[in-house]
C-alpha positions in Angstrom: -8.4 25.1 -17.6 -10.0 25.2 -14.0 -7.7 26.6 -11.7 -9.2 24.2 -8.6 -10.9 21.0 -8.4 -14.9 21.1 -8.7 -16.6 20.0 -5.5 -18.7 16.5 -6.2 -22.0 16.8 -4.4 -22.6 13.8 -2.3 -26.1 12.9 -4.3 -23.3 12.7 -7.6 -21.1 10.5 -5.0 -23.8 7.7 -4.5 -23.3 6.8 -8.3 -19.8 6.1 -7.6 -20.9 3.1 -5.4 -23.3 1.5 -8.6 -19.7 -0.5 -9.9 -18.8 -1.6 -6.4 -22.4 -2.7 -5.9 -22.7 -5.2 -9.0 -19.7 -6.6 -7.4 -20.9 -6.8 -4.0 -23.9 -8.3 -5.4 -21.6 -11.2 -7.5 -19.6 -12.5 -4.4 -22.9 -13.0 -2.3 -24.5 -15.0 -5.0 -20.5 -17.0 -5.7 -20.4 -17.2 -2.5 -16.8 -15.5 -2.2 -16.6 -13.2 0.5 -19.5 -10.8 0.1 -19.8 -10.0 4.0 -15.9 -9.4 4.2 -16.1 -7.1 1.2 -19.1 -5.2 2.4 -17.7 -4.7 5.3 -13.9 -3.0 4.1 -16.6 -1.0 1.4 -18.3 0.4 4.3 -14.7 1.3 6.6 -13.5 2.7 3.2 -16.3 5.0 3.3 -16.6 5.9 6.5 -12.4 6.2 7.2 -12.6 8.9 4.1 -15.0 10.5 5.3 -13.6 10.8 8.8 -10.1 11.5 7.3 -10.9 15.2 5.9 -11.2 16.3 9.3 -8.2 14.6 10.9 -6.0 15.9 7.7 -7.1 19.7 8.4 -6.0 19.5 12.0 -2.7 18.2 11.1 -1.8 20.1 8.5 -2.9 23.4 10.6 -1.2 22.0 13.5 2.8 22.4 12.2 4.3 20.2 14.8 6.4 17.7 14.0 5.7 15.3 17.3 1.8 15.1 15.8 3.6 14.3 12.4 6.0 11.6 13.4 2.8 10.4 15.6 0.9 10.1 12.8 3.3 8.1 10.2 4.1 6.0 13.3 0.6 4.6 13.7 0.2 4.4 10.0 3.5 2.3 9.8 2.3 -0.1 13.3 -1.3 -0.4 11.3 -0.2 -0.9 8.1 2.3 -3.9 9.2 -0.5 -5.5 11.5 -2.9 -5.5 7.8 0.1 -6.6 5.9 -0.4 -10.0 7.8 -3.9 -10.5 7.2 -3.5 -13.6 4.3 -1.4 -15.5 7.3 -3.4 -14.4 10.5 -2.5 -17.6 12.3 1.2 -16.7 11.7 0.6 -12.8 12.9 2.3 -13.1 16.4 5.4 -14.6 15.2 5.5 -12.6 11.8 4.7 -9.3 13.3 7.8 -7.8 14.4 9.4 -8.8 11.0 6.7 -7.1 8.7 6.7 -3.9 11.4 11.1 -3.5 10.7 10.6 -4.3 6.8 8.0 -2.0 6.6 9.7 0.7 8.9 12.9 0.6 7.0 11.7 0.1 3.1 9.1 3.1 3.8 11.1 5.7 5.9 14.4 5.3 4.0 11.7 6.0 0.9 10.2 8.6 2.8 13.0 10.4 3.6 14.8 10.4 0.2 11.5 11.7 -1.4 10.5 14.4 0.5 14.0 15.8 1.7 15.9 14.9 -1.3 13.3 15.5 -4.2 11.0 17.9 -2.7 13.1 19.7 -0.6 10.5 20.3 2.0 10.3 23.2 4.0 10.2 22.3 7.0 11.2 19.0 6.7 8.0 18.4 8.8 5.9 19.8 6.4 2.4 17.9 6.9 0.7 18.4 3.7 3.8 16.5 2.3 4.6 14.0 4.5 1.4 12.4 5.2 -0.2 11.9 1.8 3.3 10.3 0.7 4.0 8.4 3.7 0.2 7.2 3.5 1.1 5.8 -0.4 5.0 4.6 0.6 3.2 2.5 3.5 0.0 1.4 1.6 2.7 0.4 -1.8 4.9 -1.2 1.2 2.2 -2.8 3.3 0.7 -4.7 -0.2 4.0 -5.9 -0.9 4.6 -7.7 2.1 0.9 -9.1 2.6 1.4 -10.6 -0.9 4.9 -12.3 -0.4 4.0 -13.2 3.3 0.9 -14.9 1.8 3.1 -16.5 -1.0 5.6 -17.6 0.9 4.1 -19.6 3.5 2.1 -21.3 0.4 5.8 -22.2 -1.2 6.5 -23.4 2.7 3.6 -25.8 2.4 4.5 -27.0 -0.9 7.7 -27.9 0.2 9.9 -25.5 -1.5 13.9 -24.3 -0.4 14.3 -21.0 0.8 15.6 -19.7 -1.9 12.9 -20.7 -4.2 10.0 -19.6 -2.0 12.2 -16.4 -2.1 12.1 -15.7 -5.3 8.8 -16.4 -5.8 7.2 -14.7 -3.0 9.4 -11.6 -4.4 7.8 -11.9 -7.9 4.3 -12.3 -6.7 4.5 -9.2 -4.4 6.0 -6.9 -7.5 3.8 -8.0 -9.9 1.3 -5.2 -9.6 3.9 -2.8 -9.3 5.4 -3.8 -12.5 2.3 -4.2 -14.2 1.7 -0.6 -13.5 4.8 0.3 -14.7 4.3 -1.4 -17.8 0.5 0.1 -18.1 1.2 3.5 -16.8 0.5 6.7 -19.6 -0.3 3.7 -22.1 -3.5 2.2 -20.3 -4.2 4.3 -17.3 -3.4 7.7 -15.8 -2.3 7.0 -12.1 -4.1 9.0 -9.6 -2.3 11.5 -8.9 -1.0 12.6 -12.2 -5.0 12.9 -12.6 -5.5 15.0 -10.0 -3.1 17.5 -10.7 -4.3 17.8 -14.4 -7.8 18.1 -13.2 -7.0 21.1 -10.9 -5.3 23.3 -13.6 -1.5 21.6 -13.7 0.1 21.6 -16.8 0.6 18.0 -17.7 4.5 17.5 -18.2 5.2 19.1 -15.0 2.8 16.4 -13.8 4.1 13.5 -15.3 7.3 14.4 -13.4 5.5 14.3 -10.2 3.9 10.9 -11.2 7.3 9.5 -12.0 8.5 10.3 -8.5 5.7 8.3 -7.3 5.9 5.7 -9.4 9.8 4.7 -8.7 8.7 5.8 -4.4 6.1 3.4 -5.2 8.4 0.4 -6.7 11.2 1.6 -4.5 9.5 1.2 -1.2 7.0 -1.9 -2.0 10.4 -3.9 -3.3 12.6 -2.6 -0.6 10.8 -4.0 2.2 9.3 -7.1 1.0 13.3 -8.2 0.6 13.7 -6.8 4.0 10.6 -9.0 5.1 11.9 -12.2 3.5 15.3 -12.0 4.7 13.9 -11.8 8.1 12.0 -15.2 7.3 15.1 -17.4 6.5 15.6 -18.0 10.1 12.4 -19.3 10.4 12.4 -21.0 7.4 11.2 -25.0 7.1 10.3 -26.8 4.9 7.6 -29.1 5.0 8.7 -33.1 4.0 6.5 -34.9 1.1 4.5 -37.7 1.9 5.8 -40.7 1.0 2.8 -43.6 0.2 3.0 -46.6 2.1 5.2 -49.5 1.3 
């Protein structure tokens, strides 16, 4: 078994990009969104690329301000995407999806790295920013989802505590289909990786069930915290009633 991972030359790389062109291709002739899609391809690419770099200076650094830094701008960027289904509704909804976020992923954060990993020192970058970037990213999908679900259950008319529940269910749904799928259909990521570079595989499929319940934890933790800041706020929009 290979002790590390093998380099992928970046000719091998382009091939990668073949399944993401056919679809590319399929939303410009539908019509649904091609431009958009190209474009968050293209940041994907180019983000990753730039992120290699960033990574080695923080993890060489060992200072705890540049860390905190860090998962502070991932947590003020990942609330301000979170919003992107109800842009119109970002000013107002901002603050609320920057404290569910804040509080769902931290509290996450903190119980997986300093209660589960023990890390040493607790500001240990090579710990805290990959998991932080997945608690916010599991976290950040979560809310965009409900937000977007919610404000459709608004429209429709719908009591808070149905547009609740529903927005809740939508968000979790990948999350539970994952759970459902994961080790039966699909090896998660990181389980992956760590096979790949020479891990033996139970110790691994401990490691992916820490992310897996960080994952649920954090994504179900603050979308609640996100829609029991909207109840406040709450309306609900009266039927039309046809003319008599």
């Amino acid at each position: 078994m290979p002790d590390t991972v093998q380099p992928i030359p970046l000719t091998n790389l382009l091939f990668a990009l073949l399944p993401a062109g056919v679809v590319l291709v399929i939303l410009y002739r539908w019509s649904a969104g091609g431009p958009t899609t190209l474009q968050a391809v293209a940041r994907m690419c180019l983000q990753l690329a730039l992120v290699g770099y960033v990574l080695t200076f923080l993890f060489e650094s060992g200072s705890s301000v540049i860390v905190l830094i860090t998962l502070g701008v991932m947590v003020l960027t990942a609330s301000w995407i979170a919003l992107r289904p109800v842009a119109t509704a970002r000013p107002s909804l901002y603050s609320k999806a920057l404290l569910a976020i804040s509080l769902g992923g931290i509290c996450t954060l903190v119980i997986i790295t300093q209660g589960v990993l023990a890390a040493n020192p607790w500001h240990n970058a090579t710990i805290l920013i990959p998991l932080g970037g997945m608690i916010f990213a599991a976290s950040m999908n979560a809310v965009s989802l409900s937000a977007e679900r919610f404000h459709a259950e608004q429209l429709r008319g719908a009591l808070y505590p149905n547009a609740r529940r529903i927005a809740l269910q939508a968000a979790l749904i990948p999350q539970v289909n994952t759970l459902f799928a994961v080790g039966l259909v699909s090896l998660p990521g990181m389980m992956t990786g760590q096979i790949l570079s020479g891990v033996p595989p139970l110790i691994a499929a401990r490691y992916q069930i820490m992310v897996m319940c960080m994952l649920f934890g954090s994504a179900g933790i603050s979308t609640a915290i996100f829609l029991l800041l909207q109840k406040r706020h709450h309306y609900v929009t009266p039927p039309e009633h046809p003319p008599r």
